[in-house]
C-alpha positions in Angstrom: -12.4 -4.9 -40.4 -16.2 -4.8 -38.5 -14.5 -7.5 -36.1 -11.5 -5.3 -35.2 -13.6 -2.7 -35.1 -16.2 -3.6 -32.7 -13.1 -5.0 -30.2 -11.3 -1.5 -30.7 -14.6 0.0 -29.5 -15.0 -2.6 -26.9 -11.3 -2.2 -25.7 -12.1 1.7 -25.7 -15.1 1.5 -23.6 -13.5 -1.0 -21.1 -10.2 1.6 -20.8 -12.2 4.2 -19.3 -9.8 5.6 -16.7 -11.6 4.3 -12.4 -11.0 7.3 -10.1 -9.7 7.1 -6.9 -12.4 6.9 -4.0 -12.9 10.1 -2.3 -12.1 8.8 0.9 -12.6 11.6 3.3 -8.7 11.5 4.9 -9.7 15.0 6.8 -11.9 13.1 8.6 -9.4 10.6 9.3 -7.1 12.6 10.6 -9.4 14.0 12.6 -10.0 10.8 14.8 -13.9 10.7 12.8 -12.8 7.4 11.9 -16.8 6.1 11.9 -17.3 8.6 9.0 -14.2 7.2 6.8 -15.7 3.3 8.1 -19.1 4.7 6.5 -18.1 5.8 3.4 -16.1 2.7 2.8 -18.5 0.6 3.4 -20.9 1.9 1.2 -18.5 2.0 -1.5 -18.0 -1.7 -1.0 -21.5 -2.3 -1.9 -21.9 0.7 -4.4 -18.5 1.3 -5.6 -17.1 0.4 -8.5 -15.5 -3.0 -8.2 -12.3 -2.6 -9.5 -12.1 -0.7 -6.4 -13.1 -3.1 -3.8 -9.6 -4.2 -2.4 -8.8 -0.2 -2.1 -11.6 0.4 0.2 -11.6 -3.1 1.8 -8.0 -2.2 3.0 -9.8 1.2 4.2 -12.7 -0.5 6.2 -10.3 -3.1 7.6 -8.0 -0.6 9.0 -10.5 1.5 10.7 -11.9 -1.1 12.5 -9.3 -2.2 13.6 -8.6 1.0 14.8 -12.3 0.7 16.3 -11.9 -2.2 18.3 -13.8 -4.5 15.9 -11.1 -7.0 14.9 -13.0 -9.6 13.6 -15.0 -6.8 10.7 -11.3 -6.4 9.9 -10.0 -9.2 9.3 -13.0 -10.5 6.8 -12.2 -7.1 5.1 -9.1 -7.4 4.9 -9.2 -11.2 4.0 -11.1 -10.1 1.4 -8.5 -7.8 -0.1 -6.0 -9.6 0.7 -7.6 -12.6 -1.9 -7.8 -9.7 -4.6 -4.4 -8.2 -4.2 -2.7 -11.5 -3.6 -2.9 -12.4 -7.7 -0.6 -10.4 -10.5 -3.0 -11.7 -12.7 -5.6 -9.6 -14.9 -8.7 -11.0 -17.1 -8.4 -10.7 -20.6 -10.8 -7.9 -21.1 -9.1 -5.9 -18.7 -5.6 -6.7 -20.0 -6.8 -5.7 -23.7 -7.9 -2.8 -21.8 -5.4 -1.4 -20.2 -3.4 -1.6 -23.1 -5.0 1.3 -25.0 -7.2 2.6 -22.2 -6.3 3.8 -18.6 -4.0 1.9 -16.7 -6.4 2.6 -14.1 -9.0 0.6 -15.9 -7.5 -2.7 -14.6 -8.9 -3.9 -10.9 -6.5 -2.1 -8.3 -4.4 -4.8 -6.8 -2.3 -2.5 -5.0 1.5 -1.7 -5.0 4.2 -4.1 -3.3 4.2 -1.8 -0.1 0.2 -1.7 0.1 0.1 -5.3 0.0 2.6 -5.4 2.7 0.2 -3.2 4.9 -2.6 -5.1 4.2 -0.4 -8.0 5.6 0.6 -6.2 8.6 -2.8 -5.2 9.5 -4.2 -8.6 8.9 -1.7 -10.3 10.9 -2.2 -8.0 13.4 -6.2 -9.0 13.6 -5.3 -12.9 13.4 -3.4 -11.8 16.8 -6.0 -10.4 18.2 -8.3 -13.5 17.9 -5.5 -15.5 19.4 -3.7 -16.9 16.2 -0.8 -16.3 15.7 0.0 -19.5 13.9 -2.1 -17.5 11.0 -0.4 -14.2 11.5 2.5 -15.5 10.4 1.2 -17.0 7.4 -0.2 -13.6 6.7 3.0 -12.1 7.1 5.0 -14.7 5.1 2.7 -13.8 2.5 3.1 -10.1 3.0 7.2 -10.9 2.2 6.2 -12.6 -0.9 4.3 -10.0 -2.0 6.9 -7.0 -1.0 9.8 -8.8 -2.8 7.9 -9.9 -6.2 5.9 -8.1 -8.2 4.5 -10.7 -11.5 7.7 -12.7 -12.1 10.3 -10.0 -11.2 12.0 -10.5 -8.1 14.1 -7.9 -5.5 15.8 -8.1 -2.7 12.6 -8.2 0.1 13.4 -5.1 2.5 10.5 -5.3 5.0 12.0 -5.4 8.6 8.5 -5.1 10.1 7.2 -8.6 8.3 10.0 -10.4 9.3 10.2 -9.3 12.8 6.3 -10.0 13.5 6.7 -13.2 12.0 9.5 -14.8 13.9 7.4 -12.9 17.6 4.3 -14.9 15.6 6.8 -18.3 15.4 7.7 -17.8 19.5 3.9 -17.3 20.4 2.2 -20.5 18.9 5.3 -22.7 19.3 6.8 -23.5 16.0 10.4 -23.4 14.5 12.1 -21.1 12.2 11.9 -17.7 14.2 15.6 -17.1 14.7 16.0 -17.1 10.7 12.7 -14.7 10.2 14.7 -12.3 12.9 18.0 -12.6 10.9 16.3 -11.7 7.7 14.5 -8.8 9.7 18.2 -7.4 10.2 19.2 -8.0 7.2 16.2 -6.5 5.5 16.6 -3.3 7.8 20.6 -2.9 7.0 19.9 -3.0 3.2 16.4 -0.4 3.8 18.5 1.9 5.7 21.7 1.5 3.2 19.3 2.7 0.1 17.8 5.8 1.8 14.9 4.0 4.3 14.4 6.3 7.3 15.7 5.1 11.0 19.1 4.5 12.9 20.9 1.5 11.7 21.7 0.1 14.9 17.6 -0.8 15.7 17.3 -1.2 19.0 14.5 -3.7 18.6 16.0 -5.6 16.3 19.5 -6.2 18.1 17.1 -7.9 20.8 13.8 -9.0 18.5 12.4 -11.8 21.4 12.4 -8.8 24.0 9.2 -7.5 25.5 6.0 -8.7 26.8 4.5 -5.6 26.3 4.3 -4.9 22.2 2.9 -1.0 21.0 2.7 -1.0 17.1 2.7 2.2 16.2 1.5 3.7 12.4 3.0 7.6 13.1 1.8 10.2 10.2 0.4 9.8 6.7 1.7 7.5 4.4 2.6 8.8 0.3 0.4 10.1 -2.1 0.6 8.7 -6.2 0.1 11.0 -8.5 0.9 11.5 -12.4 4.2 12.5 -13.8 5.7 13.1 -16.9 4.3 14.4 -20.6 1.7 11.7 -21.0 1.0 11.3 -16.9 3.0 8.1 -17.6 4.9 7.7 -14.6 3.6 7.0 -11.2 5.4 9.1 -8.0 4.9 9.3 -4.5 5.3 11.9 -2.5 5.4 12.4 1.3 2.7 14.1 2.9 2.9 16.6 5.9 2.0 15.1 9.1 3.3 16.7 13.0 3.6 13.1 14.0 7.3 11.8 13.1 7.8 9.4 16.3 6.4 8.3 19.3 7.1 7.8 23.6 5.1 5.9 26.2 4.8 5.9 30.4 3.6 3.2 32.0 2.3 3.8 35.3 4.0 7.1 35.0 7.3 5.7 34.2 8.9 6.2 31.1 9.6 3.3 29.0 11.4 4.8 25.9 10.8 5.7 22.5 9.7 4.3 19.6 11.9 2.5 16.7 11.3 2.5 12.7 10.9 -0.8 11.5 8.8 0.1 8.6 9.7 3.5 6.3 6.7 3.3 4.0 8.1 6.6 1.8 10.5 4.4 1.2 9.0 1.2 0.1 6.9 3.0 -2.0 9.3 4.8 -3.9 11.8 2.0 -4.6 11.8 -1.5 -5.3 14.2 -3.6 -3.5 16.3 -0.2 -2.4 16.4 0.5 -6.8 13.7 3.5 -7.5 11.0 2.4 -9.3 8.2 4.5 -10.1 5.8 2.7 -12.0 6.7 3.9 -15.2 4.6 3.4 -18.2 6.9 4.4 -21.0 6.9 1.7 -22.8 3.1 3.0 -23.4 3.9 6.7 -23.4 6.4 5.4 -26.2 3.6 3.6 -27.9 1.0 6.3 -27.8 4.2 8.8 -29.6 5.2 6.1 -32.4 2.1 5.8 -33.4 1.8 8.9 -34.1 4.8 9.2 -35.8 4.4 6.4 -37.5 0.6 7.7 -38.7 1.7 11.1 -39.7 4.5 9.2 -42.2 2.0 7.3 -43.8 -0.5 9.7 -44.3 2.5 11.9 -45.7 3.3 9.1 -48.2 -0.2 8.6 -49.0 -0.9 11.8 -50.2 2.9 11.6 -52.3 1.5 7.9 -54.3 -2.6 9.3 -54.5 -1.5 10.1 -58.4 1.4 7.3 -58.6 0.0 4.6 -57.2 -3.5 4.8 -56.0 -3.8 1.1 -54.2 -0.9 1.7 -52.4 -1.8 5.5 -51.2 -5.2 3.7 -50.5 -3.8 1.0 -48.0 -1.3 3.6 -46.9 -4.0 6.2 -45.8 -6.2 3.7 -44.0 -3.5 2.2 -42.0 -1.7 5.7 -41.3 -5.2 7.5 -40.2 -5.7 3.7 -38.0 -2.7 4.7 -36.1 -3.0 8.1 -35.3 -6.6 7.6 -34.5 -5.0 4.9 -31.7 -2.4 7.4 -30.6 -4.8 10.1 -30.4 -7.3 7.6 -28.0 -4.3 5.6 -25.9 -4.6 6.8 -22.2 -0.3 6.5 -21.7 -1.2 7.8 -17.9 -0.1 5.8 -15.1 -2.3 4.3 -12.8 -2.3 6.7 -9.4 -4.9 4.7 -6.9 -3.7 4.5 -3.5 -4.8 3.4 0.0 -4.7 7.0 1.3 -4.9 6.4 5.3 -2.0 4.5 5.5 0.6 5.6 8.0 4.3 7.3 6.6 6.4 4.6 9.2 5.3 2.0 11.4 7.3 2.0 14.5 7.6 -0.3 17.5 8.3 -0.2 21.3 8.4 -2.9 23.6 9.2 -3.4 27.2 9.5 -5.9 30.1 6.9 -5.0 32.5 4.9 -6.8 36.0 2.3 -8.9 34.8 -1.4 -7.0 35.7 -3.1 -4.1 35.0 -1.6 -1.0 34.4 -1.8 3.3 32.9 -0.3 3.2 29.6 -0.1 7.2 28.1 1.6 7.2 24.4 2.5 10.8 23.3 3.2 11.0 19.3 6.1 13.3 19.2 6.9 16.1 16.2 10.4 17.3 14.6 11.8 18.6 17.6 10.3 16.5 20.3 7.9 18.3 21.3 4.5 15.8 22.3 1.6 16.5 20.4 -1.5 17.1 23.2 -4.5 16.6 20.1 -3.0 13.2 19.7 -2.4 11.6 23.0 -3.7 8.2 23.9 -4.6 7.1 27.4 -5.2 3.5 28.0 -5.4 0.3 29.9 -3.3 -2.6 29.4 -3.8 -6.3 30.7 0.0 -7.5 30.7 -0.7 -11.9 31.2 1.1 -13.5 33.8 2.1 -15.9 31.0 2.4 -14.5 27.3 2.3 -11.1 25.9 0.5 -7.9 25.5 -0.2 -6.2 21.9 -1.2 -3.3 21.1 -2.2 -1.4 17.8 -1.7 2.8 18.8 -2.1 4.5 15.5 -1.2 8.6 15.2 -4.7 10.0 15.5 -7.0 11.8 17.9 -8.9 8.9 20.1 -11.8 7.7 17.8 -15.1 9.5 18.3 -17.9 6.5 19.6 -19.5 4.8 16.8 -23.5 5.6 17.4 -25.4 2.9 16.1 
């Protein structure tokens, strides 16, 4: 009895419920993106570690929104070694069990994984490998289409499509299948409710383009706590004016931008079935219990005069399982990588190798371009090769001061 004791105790202490990291998404949004680098760093080094791979993904993504590609791909290296396990210690499983499911390290949902992917792959690019984008972005399939040892139907268009441009670019085979399974993955997305037109324009011609903008356009979903015990984990899609993009080059227009990545979506559903990380099996747990306690004790207090040994065993095991009801945390785990973007869109375009004025305007409901938001830059198109680059939604990034 000591011995369960002390692990009940144990199990207790190690259940305490890890909040979400206050990442400062104002400042985000604001284009302050040195601030939200800041305060993810330091929370790497001061944070609590079963954080780390949330605000590794954070610090990874802003700078490689700062320029600093090769900061963001050892953070996001980094995260990507945490999320890329389903597996949990045994303290924390024991944990998580009675405690908060947020107890356990974060690991990050199928569609966060993806992102950390994307981004990844994106800084592997930049250093001028593609051979190990791709085998980011393979992995960024594996882990959008199988969560532990469940399996769905791997709906990613984006992964698929950046892996077979990845398979053209360092030479190797296989990138007419990755751009099959990128059509495929976008009919069944758009079939089950994912955002943008079936007939992708970017898809229908995948190898087109030597000039590549990925775009990330608004704020991705928020988690947050549902049902009578905060046992089920939704998402929810959070204003942004930003809903699509357009581009000039040189003052000429070169078309909009194309979905291939709904992350609303993704997060809400799990291979185009909704699945949102309910935890009723616990919240079922935490009632019977209960239930189960409150009989118990009721029968103890009927047998205290028949049977004394039986009301006995009958009370200690009935007040035992109330007592665990009454201290199981049934709620759902509700971390989240808050600055991701709501879609990730693409535009590409044949254009004169050289230098040239590249404006991209974000773009609201109705059309209408959104001035806060513009970015001007420069692009060197090669005479041989291609052109990428990264254009996130936000205000031009305030200069980092040292």
């Amino acid at each position: 009895m000591r011995r369960a004791s002390t692990t009940l105790a144990a199990a207790l202490l190690a259940g305490c419920a890890v909040p979400q990291p206050k990442i400062p998404v104002d400042s985000y949004l604001g284009g302050d993106l040195a601030v939200v680098r800041s305060y993810a760093e330091q929370q790497v080094l001061d944070g609590a570690p079963e954080n780390l791979a949330l605000v590794l993904n954070v610090q990874g993504q802003c700078d490689l929104y700062l320029g600093d590609e090769d900061a963001a791909r050892r953070s996001l290296l980094r995260a990507a070694q945490i999320m890329g396990t389903w597996a949990t210690s045994g303290g924390e499983a024991t944990a998580a069990v009675i405690g908060s499911e947020s107890s356990k390290t974060y690991k990050g949902d199928p569609y966060e994984k993806a992102m950390n992917a994307f981004y990844l792959a994106y800084a592997y690019l930049a250093k001028g490998e593609p051979d190990n984008a791709r085998a980011a972005l393979k992995r960024g399939i594996l882990m959008d289409a199988e969560v532990g040892d469940e399996k769905y139907q791997a709906d990613n268009a984006l992964l698929f499509w950046m892996a077979g441009r990845m398979t053209q670019l360092y030479g190797g085979s296989g990138a007419a299948q990755f751009f099959d399974e990128a059509r495929e993955a976008h009919r069944f997305a758009v079939e089950h409710g994912s955002r943008g037109a079936p007939d992708n324009v970017i898809l229908e011609a995948p190898e087109r383009g030597n000039l590549v903008l990925l775009l990330p356009v608004g704020l991705g979903p928020a988690k947050f706590g549902d049902g009578a015990e905060s046992e089920l984990a939704r998402f929810r899609a959070q204003p942004h004016p930003a809903v699509a993009a357009q581009a000039s080059l040189d003052g000429v227009n070169i078309g909009p931008s194309t979905i291939l990545s709904d992350l609303v979506y993704q997060a809400k559903t799990r291979g185009g079935t909704a699945m949102e990380g309910i935890r009723a099996g616990k919240a079922v747990f935490k009632s019977a219990s209960r239930a189960a306690g409150v009989v118990l004790l009721d029968q103890a207090v009927r047998n205290s005069r028949r049977d004394r040994e039986k009301a006995q065993a009958q009370a200690v095991v009935g007040g035992a399982l109330v007592l665990i009801s009454a201290l199981t945390a049934a709620a759902a785990d509700v971390r989240y990588w808050p600055t991701l973007p709501a879609t990730v869109q693409v535009l590409v375009a044949d254009v004169s190798p050289g230098r040239h004025d590249l404006v991209v305007d974000f773009v609201d409901g109705s059309g209408a371009a959104l001035p806060g938001i513009q970015r001007r830059l420069t692009v060197d198109v090669p005479a041989t090769g291609e052109a990428w680059l990264l254009v996130p939604s936000l205000p031009p990034p305030s200069p980092v001061i040292e």
